[in-house]
ZALUM-73987 format. One record per residue (C-alpha): residue in three letters; residue number from 1; y, z, x. Coordinates in nm, 2 decimals, decimal comma. Layout:
<sites>
{resn=Ala | resi=NUM | yy=Y | zz=Z | xx=X} .
...
</sites>
This chain:
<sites>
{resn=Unk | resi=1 | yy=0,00 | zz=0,00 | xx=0,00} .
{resn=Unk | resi=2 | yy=0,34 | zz=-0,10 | xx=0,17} .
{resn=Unk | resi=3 | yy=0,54 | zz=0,19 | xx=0,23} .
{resn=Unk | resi=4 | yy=0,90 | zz=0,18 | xx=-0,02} .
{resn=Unk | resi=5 | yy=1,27 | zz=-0,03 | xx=0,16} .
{resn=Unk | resi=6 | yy=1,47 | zz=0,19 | xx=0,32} .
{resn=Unk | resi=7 | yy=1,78 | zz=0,29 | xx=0,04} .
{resn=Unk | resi=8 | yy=2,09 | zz=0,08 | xx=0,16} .
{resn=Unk | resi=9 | yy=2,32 | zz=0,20 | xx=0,38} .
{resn=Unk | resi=10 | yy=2,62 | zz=0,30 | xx=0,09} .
{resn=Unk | resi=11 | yy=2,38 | zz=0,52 | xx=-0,07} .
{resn=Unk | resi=12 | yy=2,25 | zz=0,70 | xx=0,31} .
{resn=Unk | resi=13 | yy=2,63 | zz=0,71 | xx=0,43} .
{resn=Unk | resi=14 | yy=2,68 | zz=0,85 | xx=0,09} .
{resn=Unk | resi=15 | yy=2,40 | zz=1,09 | xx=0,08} .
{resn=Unk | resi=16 | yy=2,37 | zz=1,21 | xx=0,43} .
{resn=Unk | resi=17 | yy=2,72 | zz=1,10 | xx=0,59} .
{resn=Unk | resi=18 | yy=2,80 | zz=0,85 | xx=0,85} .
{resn=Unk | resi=19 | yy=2,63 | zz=1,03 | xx=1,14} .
{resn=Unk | resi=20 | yy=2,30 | zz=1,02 | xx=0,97} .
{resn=Unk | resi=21 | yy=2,32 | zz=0,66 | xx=0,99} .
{resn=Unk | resi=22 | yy=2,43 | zz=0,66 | xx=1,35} .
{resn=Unk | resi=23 | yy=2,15 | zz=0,45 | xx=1,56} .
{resn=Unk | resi=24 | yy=2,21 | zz=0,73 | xx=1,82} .
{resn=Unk | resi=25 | yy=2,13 | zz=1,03 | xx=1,57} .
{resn=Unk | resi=26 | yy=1,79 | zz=1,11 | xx=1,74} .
{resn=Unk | resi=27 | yy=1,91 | zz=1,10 | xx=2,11} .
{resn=Unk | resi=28 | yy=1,96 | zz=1,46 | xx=2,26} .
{resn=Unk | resi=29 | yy=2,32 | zz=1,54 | xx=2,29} .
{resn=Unk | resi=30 | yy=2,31 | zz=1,52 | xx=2,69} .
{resn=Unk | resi=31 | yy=2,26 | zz=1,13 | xx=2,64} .
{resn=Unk | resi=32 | yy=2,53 | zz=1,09 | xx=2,36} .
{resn=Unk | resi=33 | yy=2,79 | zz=1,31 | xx=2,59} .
{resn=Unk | resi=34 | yy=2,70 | zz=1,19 | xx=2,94} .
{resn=Unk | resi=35 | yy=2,95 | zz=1,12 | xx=3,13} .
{resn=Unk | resi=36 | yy=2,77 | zz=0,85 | xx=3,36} .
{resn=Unk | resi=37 | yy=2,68 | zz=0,52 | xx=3,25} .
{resn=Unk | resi=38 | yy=2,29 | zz=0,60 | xx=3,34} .
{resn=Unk | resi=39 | yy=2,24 | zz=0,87 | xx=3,19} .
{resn=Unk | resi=40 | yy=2,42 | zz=0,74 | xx=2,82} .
{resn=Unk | resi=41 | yy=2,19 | zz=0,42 | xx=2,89} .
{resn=Unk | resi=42 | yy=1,97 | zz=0,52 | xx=2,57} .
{resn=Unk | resi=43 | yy=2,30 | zz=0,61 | xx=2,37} .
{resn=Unk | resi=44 | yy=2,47 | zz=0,28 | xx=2,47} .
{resn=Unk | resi=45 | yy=2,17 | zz=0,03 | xx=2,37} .
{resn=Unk | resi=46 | yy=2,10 | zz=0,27 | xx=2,07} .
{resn=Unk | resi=47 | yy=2,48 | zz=0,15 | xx=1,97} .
{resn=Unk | resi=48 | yy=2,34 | zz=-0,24 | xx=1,99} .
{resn=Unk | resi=49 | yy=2,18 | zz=-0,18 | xx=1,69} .
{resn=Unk | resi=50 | yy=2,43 | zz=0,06 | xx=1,50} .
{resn=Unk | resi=51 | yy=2,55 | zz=-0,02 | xx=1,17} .
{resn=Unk | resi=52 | yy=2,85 | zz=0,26 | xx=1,18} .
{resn=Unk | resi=53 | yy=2,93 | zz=0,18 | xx=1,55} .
{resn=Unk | resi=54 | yy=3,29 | zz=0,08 | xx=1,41} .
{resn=Unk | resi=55 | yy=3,30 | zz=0,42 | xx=1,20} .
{resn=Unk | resi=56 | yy=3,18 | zz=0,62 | xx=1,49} .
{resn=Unk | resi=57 | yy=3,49 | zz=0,46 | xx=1,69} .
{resn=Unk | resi=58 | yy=3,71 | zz=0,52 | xx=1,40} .
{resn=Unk | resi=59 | yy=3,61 | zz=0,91 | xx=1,35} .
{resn=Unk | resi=60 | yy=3,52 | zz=1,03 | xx=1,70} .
{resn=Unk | resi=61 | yy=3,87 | zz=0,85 | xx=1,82} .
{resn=Unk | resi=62 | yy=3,78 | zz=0,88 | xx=2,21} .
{resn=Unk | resi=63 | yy=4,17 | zz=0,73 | xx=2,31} .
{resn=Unk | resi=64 | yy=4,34 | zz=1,06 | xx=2,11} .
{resn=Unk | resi=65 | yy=4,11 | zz=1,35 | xx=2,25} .
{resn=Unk | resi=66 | yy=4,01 | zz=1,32 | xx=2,62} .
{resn=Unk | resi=67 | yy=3,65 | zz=1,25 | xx=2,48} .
{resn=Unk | resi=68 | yy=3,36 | zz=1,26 | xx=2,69} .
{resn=Unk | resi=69 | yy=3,03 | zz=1,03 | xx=2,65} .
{resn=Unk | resi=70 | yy=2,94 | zz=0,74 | xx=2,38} .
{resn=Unk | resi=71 | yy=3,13 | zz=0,64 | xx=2,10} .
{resn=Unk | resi=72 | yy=3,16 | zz=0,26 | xx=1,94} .
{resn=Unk | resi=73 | yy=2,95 | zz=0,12 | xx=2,20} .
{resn=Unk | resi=74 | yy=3,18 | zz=0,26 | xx=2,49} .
{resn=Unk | resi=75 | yy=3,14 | zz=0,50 | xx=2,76} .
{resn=Unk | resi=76 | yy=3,44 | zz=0,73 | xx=2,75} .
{resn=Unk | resi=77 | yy=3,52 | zz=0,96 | xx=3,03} .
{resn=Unk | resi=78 | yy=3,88 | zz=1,16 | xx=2,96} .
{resn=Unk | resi=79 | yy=3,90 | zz=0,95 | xx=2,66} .
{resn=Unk | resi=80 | yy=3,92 | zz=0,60 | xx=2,87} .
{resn=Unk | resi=81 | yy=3,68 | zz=0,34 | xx=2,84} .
{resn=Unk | resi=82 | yy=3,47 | zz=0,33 | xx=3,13} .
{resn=Unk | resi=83 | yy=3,38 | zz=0,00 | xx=3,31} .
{resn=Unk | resi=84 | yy=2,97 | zz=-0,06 | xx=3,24} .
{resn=Unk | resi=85 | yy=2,75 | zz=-0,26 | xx=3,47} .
{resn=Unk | resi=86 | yy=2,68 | zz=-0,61 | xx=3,33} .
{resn=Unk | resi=87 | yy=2,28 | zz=-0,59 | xx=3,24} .
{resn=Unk | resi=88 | yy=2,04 | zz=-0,89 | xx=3,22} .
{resn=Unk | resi=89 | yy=1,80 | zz=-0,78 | xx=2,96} .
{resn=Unk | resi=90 | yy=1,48 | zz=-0,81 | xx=3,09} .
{resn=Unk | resi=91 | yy=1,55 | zz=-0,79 | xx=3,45} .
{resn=Unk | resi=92 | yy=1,46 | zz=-0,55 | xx=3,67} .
{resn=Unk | resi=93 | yy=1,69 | zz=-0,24 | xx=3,70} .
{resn=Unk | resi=94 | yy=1,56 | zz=-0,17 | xx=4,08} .
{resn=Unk | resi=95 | yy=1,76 | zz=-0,24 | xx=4,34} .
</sites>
């Protein structure tokens, strides 16, 4: 028996609020808040898939509070975009 659609995303931000539809919401808070670019790897690719990323940009608002780790795709140190290292997917990270 196929398991039931997920409800759409109105009704879960609804429900839950934006953060439970955050593609980040199960990453520890050490990944989310890092402050270097490999250790908010997981938080960054999670925000690939987000379907709040812009909401998450709009609420945390990184710019206005010195924030510190991932928010709208970004990695924010002091609340200033921090340049990323350009990946290829699926090559090799070693180096």
């Amino acid at each position: 028996m196929p398991s039931a659609p997920p409800p759409p995303l109105p009704e879960v931000l609804e429900s839950f609020g934006w953060r439970a539809a955050a593609a980040c919401s199960g990453l520890p808070p050490h990944t989310v808040f890092a402050r270097q670019e490999t250790e908010a790897r997981p938080a960054l690719t999670a925000c690939e898939r987000c379907p709040v990323v812009r909401r998450c940009l709009e609420v945390v608002a990184p710019a206005e509070n010195w924030f510190d780790g991932v928010s709208g795709g970004h990695l924010w140190r002091n609340g200033r975009p921090v340049p990323l290292r350009r990946r290829d997917h699926g090559a090799s990270d070693v180096g």
